[in-house]
N, C-alpha and C positions, 0 to 999 in steps of 0.2 A: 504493500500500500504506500509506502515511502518512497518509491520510486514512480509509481505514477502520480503524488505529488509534487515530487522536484520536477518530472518531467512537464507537468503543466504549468509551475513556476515559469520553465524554461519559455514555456510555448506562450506564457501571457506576454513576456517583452517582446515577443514578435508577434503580436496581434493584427500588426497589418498585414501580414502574412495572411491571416485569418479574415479578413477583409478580403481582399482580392480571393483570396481560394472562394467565400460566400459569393461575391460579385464573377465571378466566371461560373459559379454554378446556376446562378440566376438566368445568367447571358445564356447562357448553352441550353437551358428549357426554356423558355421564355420566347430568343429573339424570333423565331422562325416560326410559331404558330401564326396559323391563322385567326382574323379579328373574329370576337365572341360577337354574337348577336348585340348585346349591349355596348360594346367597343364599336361597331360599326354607325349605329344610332348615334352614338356620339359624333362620330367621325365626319358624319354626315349634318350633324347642328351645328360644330364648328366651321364644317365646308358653305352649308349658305349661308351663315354667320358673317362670314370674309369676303365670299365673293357676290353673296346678291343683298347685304346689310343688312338682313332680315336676325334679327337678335331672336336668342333663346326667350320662351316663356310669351313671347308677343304672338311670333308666328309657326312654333314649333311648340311639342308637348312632350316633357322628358320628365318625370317625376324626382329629378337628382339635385344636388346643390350644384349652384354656376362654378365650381371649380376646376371640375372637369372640363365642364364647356370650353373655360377660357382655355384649357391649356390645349383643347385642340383647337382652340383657335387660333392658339400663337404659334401651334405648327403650321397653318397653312398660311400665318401674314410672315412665316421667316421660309416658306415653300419648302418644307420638309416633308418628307413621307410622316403622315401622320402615325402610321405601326412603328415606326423604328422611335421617330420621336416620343411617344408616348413611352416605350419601352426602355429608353435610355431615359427619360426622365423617374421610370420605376426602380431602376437599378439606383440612380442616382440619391433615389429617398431614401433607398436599402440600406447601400453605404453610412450616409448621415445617421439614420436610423439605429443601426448598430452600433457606429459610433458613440453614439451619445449614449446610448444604456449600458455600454461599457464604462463611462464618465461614469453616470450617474449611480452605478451601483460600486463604482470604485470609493464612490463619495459618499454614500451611503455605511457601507461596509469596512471599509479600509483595510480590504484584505485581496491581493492579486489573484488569489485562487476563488473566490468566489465570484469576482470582476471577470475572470477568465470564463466560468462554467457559466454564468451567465450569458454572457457572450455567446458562448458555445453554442450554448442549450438556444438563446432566441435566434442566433442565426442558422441553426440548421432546423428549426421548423418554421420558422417566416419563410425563411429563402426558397 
């Protein structure tokens, strides 16, 4: 048991190591599906959103909060593939995501082993 504790020690100072390995497992399920039924609905509120001005909630009906909206809106006013963009801005929240609950149970805790398991434990069933 002393040895998979030092060895987790070991592995908390390289947590970003543990980041990227989360973030490429993301990437590699994630980037290449096809849009869900509800992804495309979006996709499609953002698209005449941009190009024919017609905003959410006036002339479209999508029961969700406009933050999705905007953000495929801001893939199609920077002309990005709205799948990749949306999926690079999910990995991007992951990242952060992780991060921070690593902070914040580091800060909580004040112990690298439980900041590490942590870590662990949320990013390999979020991801």
């Amino acid at each position: 048991m002393l040895k998979i504790l030092q060895f987790s020690r070991k592995l908390y100072y390289k947590k970003y190591y543990l980041l990227i390995l989360f973030t490429l497992f993301f990437l590699l399920e994630n980037i290449n599906v096809k849009l869900s039924i509800d992804e495309g609905i979006w996709s499609y509120i953002g698209h005449i959103w941009y190009k024919y001005h017609l905003p959410p909630y006036i002339n479209s009906i999508e029961n969700k909060t406009p933050g999705i909206f905007y953000i495929y809106y801001l893939a199609n006013i920077l002309h990005f593939n709205p799948i990749y963009f949306t999926r690079f801005f999910a990995v991007l929240s992951s990242i952060f995501t992780i991060y921070f609950i690593s902070k914040i149970s580091y800060k909580l805790f004040k112990n690298t082993q439980i900041s590490f398991y942590t870590t662990l434990f949320f990013g390999l069933t979020y991801c």
